[in-house]
C-alpha positions as CSV (number, residue, x, y, z in Angstrom):
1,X,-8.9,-13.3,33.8
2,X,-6.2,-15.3,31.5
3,X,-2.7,-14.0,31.8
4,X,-1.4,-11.4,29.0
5,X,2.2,-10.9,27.4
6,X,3.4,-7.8,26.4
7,X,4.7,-7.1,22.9
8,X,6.8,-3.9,21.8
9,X,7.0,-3.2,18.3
10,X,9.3,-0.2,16.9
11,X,8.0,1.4,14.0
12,X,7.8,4.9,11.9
13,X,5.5,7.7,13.9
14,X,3.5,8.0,10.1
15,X,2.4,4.1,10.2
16,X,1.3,3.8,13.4
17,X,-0.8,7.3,12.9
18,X,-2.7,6.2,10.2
19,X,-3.4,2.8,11.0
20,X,-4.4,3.4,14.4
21,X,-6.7,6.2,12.7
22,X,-8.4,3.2,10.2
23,X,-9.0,1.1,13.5
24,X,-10.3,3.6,15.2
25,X,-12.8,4.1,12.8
26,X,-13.1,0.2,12.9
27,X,-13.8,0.7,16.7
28,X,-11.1,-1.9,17.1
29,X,-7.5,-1.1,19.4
30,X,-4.3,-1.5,18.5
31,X,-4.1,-4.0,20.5
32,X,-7.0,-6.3,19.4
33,X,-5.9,-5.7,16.2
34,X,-2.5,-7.3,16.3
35,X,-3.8,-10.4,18.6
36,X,-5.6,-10.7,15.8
37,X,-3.2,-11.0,13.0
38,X,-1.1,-13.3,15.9
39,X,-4.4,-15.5,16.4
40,X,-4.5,-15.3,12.2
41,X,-0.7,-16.1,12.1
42,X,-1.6,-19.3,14.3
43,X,-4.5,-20.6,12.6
44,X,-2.7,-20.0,9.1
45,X,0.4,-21.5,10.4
46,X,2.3,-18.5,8.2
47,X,1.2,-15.1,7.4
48,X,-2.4,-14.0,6.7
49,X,-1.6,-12.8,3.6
50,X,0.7,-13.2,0.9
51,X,4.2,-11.8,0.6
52,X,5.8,-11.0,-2.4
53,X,8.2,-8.3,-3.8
54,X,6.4,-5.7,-6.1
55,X,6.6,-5.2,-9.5
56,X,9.4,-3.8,-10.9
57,X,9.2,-0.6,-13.4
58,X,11.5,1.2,-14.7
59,X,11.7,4.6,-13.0
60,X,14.4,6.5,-15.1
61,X,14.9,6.7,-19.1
62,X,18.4,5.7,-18.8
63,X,17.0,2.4,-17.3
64,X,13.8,1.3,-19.9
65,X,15.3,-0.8,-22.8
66,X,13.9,0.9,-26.3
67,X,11.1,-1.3,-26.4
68,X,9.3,-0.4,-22.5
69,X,9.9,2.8,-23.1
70,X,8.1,2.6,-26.9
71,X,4.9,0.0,-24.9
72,X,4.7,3.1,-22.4
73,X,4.9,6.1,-25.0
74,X,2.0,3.6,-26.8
75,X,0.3,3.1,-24.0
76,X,-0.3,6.3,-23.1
77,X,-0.9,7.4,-26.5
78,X,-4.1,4.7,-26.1
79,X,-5.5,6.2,-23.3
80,X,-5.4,9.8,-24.5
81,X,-7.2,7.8,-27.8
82,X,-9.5,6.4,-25.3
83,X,-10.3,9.8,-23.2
84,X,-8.7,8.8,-20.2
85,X,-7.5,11.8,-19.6
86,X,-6.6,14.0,-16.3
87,X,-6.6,17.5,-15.9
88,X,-3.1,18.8,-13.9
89,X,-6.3,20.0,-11.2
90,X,-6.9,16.4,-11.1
91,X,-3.3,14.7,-10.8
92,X,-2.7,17.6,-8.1
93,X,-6.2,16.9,-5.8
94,X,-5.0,12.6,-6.4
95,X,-1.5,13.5,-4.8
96,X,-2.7,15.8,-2.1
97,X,-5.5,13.2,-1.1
98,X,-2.6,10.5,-0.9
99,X,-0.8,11.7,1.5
């Protein structure tokens, strides 16, 4: 049997919950799973994936310049043109199932 190391990783209670809840369903440890992203990180010579910051959007009025904040009222006036439209019954089942 080949010699093992141990690894300890801190992170949030809520993370660990639902990813070890996805790899169960995957059949697949913990464990397996992050020898795999090391064997990935090895064979890569980096990280698997890609890392980047994510787009920034304004998140207050006070914050949008006159024009992003005319593109979004525009936008949005589109969609309701359009039919994309979303009952507040909707946008509340969306949330729930989110979290």
């Amino acid at each position: 049997m080949a010699r093992t190391s141990n690894v300890y990783v801190r992170l949030e209670p809520s993370v660990k919950e639902q990813s070890e809840a996805i790899l169960n369903q995957l059949g697949m440890p913990m464990s397996n799973a992050i020898a795999l992203f090391l064997q990935q990180v090895i064979l890569q010579r980096g990280l698997p994936f890609e890392v980047k910051l994510p787009e920034e959007k304004p998140v207050a009025l006070g914050a949008m310049t006159d024009e992003q904040f005319n593109a979004i009222i525009e936008q949005g006036l589109a969609d309701y043109e359009n039919g994309k439209v979303f009952s507040a019954e909707q946008v509340r089942a969306k949330m729930k199932s989110n979290n």
